[in-house]
N, C-alpha and C positions, 0 to 999 in steps of 0.2 A: 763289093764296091764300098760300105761302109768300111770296111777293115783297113783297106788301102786310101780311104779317107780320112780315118783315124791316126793311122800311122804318118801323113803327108803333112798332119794339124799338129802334130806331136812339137812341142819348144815351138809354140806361137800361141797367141792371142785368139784361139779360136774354139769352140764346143761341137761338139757334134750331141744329135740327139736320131734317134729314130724311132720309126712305130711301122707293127704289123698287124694289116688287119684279116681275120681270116672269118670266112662263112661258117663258120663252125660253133664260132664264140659272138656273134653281132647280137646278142641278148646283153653281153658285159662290155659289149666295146662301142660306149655312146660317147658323142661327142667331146662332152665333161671329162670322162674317164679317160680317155684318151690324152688330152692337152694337158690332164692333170700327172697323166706319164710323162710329158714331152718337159713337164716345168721341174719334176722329180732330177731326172738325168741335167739338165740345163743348171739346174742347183750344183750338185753334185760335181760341175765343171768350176764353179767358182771356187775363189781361194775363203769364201767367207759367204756366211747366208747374210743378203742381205736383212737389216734391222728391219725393214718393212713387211716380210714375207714371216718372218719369227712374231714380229707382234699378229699375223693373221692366224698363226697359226694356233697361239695362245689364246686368240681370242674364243676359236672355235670350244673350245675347253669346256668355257661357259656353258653352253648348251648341254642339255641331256645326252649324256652318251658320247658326248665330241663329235660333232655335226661333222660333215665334208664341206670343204670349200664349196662354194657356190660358183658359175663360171664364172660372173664377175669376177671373183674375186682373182680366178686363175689365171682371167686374162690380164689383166693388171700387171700381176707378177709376171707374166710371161714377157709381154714387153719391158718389164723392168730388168728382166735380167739378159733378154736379147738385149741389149742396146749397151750392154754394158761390154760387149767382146763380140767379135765373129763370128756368125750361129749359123750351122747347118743340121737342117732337119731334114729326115730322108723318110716318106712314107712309101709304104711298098701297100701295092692290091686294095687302092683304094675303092675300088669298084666295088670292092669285098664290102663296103661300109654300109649301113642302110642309108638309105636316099635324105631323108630327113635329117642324119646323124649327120650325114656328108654335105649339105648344105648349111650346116651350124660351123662343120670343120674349116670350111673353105672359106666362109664368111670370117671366121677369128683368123686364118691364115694371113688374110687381106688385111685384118687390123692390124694384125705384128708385123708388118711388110711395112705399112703406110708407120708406123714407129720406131723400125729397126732397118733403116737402111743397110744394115752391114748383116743382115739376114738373107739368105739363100734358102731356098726350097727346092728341094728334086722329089717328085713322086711316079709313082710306078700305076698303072690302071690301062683297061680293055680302053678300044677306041671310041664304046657309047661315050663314055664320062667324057673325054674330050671338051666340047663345047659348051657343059655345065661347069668344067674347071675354067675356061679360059672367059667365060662369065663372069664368076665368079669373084676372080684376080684380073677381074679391067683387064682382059689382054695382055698381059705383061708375061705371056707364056711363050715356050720355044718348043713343040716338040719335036721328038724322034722315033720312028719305029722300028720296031727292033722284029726280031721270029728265031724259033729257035732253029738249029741246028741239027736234022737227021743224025748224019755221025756224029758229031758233040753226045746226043742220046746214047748212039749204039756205043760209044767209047765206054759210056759211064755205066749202061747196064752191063756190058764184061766186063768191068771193073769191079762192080757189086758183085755179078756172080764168081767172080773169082774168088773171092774174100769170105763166100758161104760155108758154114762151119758143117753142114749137115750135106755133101756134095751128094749124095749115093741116095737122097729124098728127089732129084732131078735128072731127068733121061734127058736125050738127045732131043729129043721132040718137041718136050715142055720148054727145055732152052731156049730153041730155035723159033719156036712161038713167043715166046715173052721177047727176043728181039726183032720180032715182025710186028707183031700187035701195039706194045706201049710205044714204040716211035711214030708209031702213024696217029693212036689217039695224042700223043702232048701234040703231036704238030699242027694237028685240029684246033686244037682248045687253046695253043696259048700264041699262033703264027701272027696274030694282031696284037699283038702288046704294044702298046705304047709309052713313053715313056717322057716325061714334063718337068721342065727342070724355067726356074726363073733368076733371069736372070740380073741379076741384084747385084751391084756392086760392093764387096767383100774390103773389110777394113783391111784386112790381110789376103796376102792374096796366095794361092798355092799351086 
């Protein structure tokens, strides 16, 4: 979805940023650290660092060691350069976040919303988070749910097992298990996904 988002923004006035959060890493993926990826990539779309975001960053200097930006400071920037072009941020498994992380997240979301009109948000997250996101963003949520797809699975694990270098390490059995078992546990765990996207009027539109 980002890729073909990517490619559709291409020769227009628009950024793309995205963020993944995964249960594996929610020790390094706080709130801070996160927006402070989302402002990296969103720089990086411009033709020019803004003079505002250069003199924060010199300032930081000063300090012992070179401090991090503070989140003020990131949200600042963040609506400073949202607002300057078209911005789509796309979080995926925000579920994945800690609870505390993810009501800091949500709550700056809403500030660069209510600053960047021409700001778009699409996130990905299980159906708990729901009514803490559309909370969070005043209701200004849409969503949709999604589930996966049994043959979509069985397609792509023969696909995998096709392409295994070591084929004669796998009998008939262990095969035919691995496309019994893994399609019945994803369809478990991931047949509630939902998926939240706000709907924000886009200075460009695609």
């Amino acid at each position: 979805m980002i890729d073909s988002l990517c490619d559709q923004a291409g020769g227009q006035n628009i950024t793309v940023a995205c963020l993944y959060f995964d249960f594996a890493a929610q020790k390094d993926q706080s709130s801070t650290s996160m927006l402070g990826a989302l402002l990296r990539q969103l720089v990086a779309g411009l033709g020019e660092v803004p003079e505002e975001i250069v003199q924060a960053y010199e300032e930081q200097k000063n300090f012992i060691d070179g401090r991090r930006l503070q989140h003020t400071n990131i949200m600042n920037m963040l609506q400073t350069t949202s607002s300057k072009k078209g911005t789509f941020i796309c979080i995926d498994a925000l579920d994945e976040c800690v609870p505390e992380h993810r009501v800091k997240l949500l709550n700056s979301l809403n500030q660069i919303l209510q600053k960047s009109p021409g700001t778009r948000i699409f996130v990905t997250g299980r159906p708990h988070i729901q009514p803490e996101i559309e909370r969070r963003l005043s209701g200004r949520v849409t969503s949709l749910p999604i589930s996966s797809k049994r043959d979509d699975i069985i397609r792509y694990l023969h696909s995998r097992l096709e392409e295994d270098t070591t084929p004669d390490a796998m009998n008939s059995s262990l095969k035919a298990e691995i496309l019994k078992r893994i399609p019945e546990d994803i369809s478990e765990m991931y047949v509630e996904t939902t998926l939240w996207k706000l709907p924000q009027a886009c200075t460009n539109k695609i």
